[in-house]
Backbone as numpy.savetxt, mean C-alpha at the origin, in Angstrom:
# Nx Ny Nz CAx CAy CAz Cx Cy Cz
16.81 -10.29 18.12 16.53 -11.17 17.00 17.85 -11.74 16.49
17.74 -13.04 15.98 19.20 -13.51 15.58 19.53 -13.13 14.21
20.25 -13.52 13.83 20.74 -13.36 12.53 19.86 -14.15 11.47
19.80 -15.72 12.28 18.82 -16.61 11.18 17.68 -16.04 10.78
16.64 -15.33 12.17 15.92 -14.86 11.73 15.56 -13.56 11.21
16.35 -12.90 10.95 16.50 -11.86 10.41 16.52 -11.67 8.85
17.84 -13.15 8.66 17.50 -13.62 7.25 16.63 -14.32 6.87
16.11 -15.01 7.46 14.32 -15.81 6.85 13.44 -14.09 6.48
13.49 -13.50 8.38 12.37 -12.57 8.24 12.42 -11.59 6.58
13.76 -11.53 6.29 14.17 -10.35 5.16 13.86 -11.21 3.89
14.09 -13.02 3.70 13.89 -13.53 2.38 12.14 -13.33 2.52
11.30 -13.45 3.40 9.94 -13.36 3.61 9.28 -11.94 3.14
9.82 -11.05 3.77 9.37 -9.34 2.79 10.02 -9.17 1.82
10.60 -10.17 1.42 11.46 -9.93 -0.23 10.62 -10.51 -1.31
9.69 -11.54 -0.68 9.24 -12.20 -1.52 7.57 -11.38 -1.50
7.31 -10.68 -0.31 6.46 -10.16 -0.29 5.99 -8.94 -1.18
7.65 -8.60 -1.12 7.36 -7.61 -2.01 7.31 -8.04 -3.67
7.90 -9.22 -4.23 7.86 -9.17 -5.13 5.89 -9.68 -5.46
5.50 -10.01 -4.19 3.76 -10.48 -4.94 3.36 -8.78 -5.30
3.72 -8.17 -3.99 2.96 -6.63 -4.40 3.18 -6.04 -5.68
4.33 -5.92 -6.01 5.04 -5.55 -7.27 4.11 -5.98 -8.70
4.43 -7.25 -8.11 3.62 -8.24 -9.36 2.53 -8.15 -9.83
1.10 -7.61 -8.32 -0.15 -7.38 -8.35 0.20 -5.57 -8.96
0.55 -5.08 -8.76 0.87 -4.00 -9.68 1.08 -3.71 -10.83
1.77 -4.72 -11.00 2.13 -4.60 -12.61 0.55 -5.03 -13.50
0.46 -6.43 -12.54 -1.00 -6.87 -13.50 -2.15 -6.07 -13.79
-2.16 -4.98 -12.49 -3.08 -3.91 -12.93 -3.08 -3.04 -13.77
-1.75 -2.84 -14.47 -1.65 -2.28 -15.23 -1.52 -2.74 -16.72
-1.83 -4.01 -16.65 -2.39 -4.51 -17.91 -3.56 -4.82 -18.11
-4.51 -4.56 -16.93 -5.61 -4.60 -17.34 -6.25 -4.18 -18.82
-7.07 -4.47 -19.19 -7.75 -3.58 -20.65 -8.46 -2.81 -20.27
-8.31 -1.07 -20.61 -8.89 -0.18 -20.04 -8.71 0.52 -19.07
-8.56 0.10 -18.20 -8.19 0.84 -16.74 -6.32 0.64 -16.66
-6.24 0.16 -16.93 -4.66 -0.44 -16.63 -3.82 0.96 -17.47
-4.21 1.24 -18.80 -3.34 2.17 -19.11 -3.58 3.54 -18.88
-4.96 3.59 -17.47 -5.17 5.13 -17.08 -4.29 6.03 -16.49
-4.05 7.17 -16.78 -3.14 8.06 -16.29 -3.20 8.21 -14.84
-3.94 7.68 -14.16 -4.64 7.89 -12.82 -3.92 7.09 -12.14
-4.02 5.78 -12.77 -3.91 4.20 -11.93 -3.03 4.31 -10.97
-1.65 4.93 -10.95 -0.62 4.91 -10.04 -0.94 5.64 -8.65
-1.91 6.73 -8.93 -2.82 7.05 -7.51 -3.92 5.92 -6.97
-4.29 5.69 -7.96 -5.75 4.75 -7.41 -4.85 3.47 -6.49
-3.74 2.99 -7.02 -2.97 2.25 -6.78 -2.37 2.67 -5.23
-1.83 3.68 -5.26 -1.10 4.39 -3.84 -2.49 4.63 -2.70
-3.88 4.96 -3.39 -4.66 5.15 -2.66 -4.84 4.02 -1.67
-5.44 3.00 -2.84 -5.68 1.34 -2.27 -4.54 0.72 -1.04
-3.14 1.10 -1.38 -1.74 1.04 -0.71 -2.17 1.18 1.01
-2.70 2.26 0.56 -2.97 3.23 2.05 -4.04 2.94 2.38
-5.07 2.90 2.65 -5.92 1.79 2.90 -5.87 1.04 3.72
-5.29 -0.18 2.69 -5.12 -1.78 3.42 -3.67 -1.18 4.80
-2.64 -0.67 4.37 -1.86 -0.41 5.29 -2.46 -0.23 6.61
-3.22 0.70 6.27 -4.01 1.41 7.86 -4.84 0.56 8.24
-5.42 0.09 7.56 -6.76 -1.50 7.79 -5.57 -2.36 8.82
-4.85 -2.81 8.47 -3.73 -3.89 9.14 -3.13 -3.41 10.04
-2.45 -2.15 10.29 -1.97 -1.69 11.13 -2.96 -1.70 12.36
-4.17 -1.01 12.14 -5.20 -0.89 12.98 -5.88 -2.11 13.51
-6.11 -2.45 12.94 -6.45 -4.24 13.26 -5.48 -4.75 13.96
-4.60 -4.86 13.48 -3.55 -5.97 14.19 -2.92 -5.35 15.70
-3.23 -4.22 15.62 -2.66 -3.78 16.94 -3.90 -3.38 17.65
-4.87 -3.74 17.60 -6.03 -3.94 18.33 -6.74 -5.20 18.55
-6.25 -6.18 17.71 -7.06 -7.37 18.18 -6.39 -8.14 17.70
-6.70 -9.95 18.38 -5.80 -11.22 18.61 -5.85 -11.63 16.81
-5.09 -12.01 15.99 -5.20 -12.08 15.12 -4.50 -12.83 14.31
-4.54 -14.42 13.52 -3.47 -15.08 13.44 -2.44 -14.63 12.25
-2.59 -13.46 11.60 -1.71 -12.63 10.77 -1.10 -11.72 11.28
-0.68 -11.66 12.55 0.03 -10.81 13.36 1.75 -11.31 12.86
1.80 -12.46 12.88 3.02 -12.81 12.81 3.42 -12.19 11.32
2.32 -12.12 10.06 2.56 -11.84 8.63 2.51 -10.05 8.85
2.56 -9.38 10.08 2.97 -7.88 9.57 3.63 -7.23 8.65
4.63 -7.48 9.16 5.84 -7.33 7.85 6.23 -7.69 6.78
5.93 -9.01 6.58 5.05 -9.59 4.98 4.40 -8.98 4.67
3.25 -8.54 4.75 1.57 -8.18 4.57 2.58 -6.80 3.81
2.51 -5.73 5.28 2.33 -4.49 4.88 4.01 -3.70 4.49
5.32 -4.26 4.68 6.65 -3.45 4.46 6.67 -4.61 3.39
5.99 -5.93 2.88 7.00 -6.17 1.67 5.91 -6.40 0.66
4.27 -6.86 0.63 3.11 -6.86 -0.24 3.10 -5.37 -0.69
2.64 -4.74 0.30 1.84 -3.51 0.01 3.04 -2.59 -0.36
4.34 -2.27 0.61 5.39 -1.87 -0.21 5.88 -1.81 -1.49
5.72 -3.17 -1.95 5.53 -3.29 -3.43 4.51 -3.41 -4.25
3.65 -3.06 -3.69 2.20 -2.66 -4.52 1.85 -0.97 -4.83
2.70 -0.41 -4.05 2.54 1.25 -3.79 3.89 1.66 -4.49
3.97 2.64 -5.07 4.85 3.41 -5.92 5.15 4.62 -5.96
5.91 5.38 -4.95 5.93 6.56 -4.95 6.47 7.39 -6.11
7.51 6.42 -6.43 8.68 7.07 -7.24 8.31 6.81 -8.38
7.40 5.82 -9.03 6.37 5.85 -10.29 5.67 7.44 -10.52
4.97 7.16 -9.57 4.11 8.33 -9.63 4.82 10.11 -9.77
5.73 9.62 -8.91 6.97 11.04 -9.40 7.32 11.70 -10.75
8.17 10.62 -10.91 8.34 10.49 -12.37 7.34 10.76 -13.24
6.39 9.45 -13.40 5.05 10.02 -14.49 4.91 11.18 -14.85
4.68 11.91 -14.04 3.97 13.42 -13.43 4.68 14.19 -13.30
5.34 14.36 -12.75 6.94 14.69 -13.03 7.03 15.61 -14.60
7.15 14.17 -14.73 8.16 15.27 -16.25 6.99 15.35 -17.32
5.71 15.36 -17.24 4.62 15.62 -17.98 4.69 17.05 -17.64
4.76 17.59 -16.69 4.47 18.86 -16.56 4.35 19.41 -15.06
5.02 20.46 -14.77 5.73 20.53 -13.10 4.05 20.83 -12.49
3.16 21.61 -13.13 1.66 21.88 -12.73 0.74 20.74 -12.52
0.87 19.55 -13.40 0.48 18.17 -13.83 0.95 17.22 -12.07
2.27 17.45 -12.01 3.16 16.95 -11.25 2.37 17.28 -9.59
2.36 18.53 -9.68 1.78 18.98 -7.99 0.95 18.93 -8.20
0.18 18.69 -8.92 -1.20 18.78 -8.78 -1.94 17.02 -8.23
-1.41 16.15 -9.19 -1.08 14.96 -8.54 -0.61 14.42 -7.38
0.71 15.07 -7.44 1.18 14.51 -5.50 0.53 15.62 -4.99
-0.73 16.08 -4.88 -1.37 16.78 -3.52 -2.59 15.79 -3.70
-3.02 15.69 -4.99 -4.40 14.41 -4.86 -3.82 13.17 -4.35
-2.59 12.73 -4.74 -2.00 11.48 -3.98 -2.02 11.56 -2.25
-1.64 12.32 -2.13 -1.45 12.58 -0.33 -2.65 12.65 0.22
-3.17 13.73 -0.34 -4.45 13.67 0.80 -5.55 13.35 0.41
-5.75 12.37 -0.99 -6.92 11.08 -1.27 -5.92 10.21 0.09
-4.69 9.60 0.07 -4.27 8.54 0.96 -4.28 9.07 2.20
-4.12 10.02 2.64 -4.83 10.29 4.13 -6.13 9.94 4.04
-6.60 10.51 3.45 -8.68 9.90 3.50 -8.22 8.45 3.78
-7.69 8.06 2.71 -7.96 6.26 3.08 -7.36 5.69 4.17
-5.95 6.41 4.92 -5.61 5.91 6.08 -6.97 5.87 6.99
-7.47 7.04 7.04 -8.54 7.24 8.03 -9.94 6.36 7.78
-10.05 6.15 6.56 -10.90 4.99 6.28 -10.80 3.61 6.51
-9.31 3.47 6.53 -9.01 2.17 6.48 -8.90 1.63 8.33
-8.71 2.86 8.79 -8.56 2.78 10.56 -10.03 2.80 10.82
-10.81 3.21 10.44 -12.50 2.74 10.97 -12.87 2.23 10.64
-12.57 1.42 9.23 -13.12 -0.03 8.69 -12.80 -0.81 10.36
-11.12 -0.68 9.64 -10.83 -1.63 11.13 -11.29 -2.04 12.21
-11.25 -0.65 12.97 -12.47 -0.41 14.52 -13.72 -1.16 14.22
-14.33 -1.00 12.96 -15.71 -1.77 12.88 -15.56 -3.12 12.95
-14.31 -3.82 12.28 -14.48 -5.34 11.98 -14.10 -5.74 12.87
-13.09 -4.72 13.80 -12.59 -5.56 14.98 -13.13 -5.47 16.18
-14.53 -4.62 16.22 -15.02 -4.08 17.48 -14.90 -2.87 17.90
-14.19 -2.29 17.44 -14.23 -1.50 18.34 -14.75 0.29 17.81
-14.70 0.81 18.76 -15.42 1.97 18.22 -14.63 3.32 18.31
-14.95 4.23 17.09 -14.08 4.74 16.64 -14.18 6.57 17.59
């Protein structure tokens, strides 16, 4: 890869990430849901998901967002997902609060990887 495109490809997940970011933030102004103590999982859940949806898809079938990989999922969804939010939060609320969270974070987002990989298989054909 050259340099030019390396710098397009990097201003392209820069900007990607700032939509994810952005769609993040707005969720958290929602009224109601936005200031739930939860949201930053529901958020990481959704993350994981679409990640695995795209990953799975795109490397199984012809697709004209193949070229937007790395847009889509290292600079949208990158910045739509928050690990180090969720750390923190939880974190310093309380170390019991804290693990108890990053174990529902992890393995609710494994469920959804695995959900999001048989959505896939379904929309794209194929069988799981």
């Amino acid at each position: 890869m050259s340099s030019n495109n390396l710098l397009k490809d990097t201003v392209w997940v820069a900007l990607g990430g700032a939509v994810g970011g952005g769609l993040r933030f707005l969720l958290g102004q929602v009224p109601l849901i936005g200031s739930l103590p939860w949201m930053t999982m529901l958020i990481n859940w959704l993350g994981a998901f679409c990640l695995a949806f795209l990953g799975t898809y795109l490397s199984e079938n012809d697709s004209p967002f193949k070229p937007w990989e790395s847009v889509i999922g290292t600079g949208v969804l990158g910045g739509f997902t928050t690990f180090s939010t969720m750390i923190l939060n939880y974190y310093q609320e309380s170390l019991f609060v804290g693990i108890i969270y990053l174990l529902a974070t992890v393995i609710g987002g494994m469920i959804m990887v695995r959900i999001g990989q048989q959505s896939a298989h379904k929309v794209g054909g194929q069988h799981v």
